[in-house]
C-alpha positions as CSV (number, residue, x, y, z in Angstrom):
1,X,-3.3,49.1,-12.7
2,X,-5.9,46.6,-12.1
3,X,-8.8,47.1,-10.2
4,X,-9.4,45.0,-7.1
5,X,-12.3,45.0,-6.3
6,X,-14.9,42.3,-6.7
7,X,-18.7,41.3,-7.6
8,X,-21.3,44.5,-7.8
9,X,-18.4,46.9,-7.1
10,X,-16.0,46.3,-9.8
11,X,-19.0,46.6,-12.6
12,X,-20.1,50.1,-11.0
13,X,-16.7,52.7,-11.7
14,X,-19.0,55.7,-10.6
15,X,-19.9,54.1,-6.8
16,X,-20.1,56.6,-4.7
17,X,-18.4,55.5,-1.0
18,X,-19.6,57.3,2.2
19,X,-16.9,57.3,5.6
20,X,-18.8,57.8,8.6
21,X,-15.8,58.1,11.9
22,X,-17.4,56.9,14.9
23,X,-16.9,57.7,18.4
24,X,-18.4,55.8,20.8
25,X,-20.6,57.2,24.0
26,X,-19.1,58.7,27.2
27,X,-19.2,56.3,29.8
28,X,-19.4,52.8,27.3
29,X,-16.4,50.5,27.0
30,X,-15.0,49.5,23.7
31,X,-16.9,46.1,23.8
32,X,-20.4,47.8,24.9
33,X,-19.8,50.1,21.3
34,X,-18.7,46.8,19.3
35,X,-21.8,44.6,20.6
36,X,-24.1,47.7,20.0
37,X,-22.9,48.5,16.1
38,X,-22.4,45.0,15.4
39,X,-26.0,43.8,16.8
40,X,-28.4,46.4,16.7
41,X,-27.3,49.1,14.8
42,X,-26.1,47.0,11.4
43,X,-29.3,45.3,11.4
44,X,-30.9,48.3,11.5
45,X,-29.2,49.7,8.5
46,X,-30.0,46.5,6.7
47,X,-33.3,45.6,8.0
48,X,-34.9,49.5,6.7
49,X,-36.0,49.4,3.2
50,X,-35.5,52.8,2.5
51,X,-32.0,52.6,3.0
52,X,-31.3,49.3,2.5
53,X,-32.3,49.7,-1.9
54,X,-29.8,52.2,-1.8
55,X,-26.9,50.8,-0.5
56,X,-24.6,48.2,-2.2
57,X,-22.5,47.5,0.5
58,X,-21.9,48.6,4.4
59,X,-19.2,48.0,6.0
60,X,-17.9,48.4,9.9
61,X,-14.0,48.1,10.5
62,X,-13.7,48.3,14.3
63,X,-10.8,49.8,16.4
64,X,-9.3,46.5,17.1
65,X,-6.9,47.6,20.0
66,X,-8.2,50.8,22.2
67,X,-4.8,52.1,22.8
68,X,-2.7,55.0,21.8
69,X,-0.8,52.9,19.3
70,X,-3.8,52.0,17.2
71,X,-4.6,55.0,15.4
72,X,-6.3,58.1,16.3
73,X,-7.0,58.0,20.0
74,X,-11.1,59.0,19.9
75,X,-11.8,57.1,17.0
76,X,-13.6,53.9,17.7
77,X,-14.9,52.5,14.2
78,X,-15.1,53.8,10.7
79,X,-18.1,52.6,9.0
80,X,-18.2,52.9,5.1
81,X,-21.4,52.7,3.0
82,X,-20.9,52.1,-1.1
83,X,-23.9,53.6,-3.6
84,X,-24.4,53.0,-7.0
85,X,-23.9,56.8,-7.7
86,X,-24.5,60.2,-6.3
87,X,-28.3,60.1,-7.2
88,X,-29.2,57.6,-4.8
């Protein structure tokens, strides 16, 4: 089977991928979590150096729909970080 993926990620067969499950605080709504990961907190990730060299590619797939139906009921966002291996 073929591989899919594209650009630095299909050169690299040895990427390590990291899955963090987030949940978000007590007490903040869905959109308070979405504005806060998507504006400050993924900016953050990119805008630090010492992270930043390590990581290929970050990713944030939010919980579209906070309802019963849309998955796991705590689960708020899954974010997913790819390295070039397990060294870095």
């Amino acid at each position: 089977m073929a591989s899919l993926a594209t650009g630095p990620c299909a050169t690299m067969p040895n990427m390590v991928k990291l899955f963090a499950v987030l949940r978000r605080r007590s007490g903040m709504t869905s959109e308070e979590f979405v504005e806060h990961w998507r504006d400050r907190h993924g900016p953050l990730i990119a805008g630090e150096p010492t992270l930043a060299r390590h990581i290929v590619r970050y990713e944030q797939h939010v919980r579209h729909i906070p309802d019963t139906i849309a998955g796991t009921p705590d689960v708020d966002g899954v974010a997913v970080q790819w390295f070039r291996s397990i060294d870095d």
